[in-house]
C-alpha positions as CSV (number, residue, x, y, z in Angstrom):
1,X,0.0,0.0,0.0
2,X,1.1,3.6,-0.9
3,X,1.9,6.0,1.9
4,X,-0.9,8.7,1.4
5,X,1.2,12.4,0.5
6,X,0.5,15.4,1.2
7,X,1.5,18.2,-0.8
8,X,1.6,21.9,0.6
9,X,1.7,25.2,-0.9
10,X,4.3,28.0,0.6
11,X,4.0,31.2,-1.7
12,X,7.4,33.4,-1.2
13,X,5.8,36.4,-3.6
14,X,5.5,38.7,-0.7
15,X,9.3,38.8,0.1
16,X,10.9,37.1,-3.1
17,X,8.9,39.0,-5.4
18,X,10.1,42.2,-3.8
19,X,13.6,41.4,-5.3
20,X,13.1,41.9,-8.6
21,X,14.5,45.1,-9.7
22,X,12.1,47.8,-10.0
23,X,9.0,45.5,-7.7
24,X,8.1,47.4,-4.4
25,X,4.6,46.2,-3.0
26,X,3.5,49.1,-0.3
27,X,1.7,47.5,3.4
28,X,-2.1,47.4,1.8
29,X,-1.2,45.7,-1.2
30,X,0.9,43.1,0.4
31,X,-2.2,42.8,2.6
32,X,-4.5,42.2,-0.6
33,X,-1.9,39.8,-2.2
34,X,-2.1,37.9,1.0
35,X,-5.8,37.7,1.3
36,X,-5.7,36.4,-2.6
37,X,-3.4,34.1,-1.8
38,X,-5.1,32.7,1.0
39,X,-8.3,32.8,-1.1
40,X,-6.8,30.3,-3.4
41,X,-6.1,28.4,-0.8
42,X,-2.0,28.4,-0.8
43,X,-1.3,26.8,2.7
44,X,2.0,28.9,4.0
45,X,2.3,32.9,3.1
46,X,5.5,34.3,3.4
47,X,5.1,37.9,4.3
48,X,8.9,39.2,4.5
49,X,11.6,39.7,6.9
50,X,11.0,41.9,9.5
51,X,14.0,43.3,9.8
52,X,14.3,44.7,6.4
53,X,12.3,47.7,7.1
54,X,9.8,49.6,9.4
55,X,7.3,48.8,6.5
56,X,8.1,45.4,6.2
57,X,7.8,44.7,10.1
58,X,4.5,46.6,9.7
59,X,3.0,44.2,6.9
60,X,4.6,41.2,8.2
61,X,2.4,41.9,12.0
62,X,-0.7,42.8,9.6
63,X,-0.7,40.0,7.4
64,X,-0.5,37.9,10.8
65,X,-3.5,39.7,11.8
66,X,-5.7,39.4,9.1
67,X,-7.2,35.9,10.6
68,X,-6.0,34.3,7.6
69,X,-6.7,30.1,6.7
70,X,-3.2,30.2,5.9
71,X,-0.3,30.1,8.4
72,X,1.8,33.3,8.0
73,X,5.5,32.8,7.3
74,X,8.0,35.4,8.8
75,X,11.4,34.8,7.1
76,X,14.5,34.6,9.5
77,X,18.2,34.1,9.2
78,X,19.8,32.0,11.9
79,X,20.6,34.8,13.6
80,X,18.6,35.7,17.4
81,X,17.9,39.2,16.5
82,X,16.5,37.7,13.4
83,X,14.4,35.1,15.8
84,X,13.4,37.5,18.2
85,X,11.9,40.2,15.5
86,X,10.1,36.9,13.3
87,X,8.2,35.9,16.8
88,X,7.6,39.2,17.5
């Protein structure tokens, strides 16, 4: 028998997008891309780095706000100020 799999979505277009030269998403639209994305049903939303930017932070606690189905990613090196600011 055939181990039942489960595949899962993690969308990166909040924070990888933003590195395209020229792409700049401002705290409302990242909140409307999220809510799309969640509305499509993509299981994991990564919504930036916090420690980018005071904007970034800002969308990131937003985004975790919005009561979303899907669980809200906050990207983090392996660094404890990193840590601290994604659990934050």
């Amino acid at each position: 028998m055939t181990p039942k799999r489960e595949v899962r979505i993690l969308d990166t277009t909040l924070r990888e997008g933003e590195q395209a030269a020229g792409v700049s998403f401002t705290i409302d639209e990242k909140i409307e891309i999220a809510k799309k994305l969640d509305d499509i049903g993509v299981d994991i939303i990564e919504a930036g780095h916090p420690l980018v930017s005071k904007d970034v932070l800002e969308a990131v606690k937003r985004i975790a706000g919005e009561k979303l189905r899907a669980r809200v990613l906050a990207h983090a090196r392996a660094r404890q100020q990193d840590l601290d600011a994604a659990i934050a």
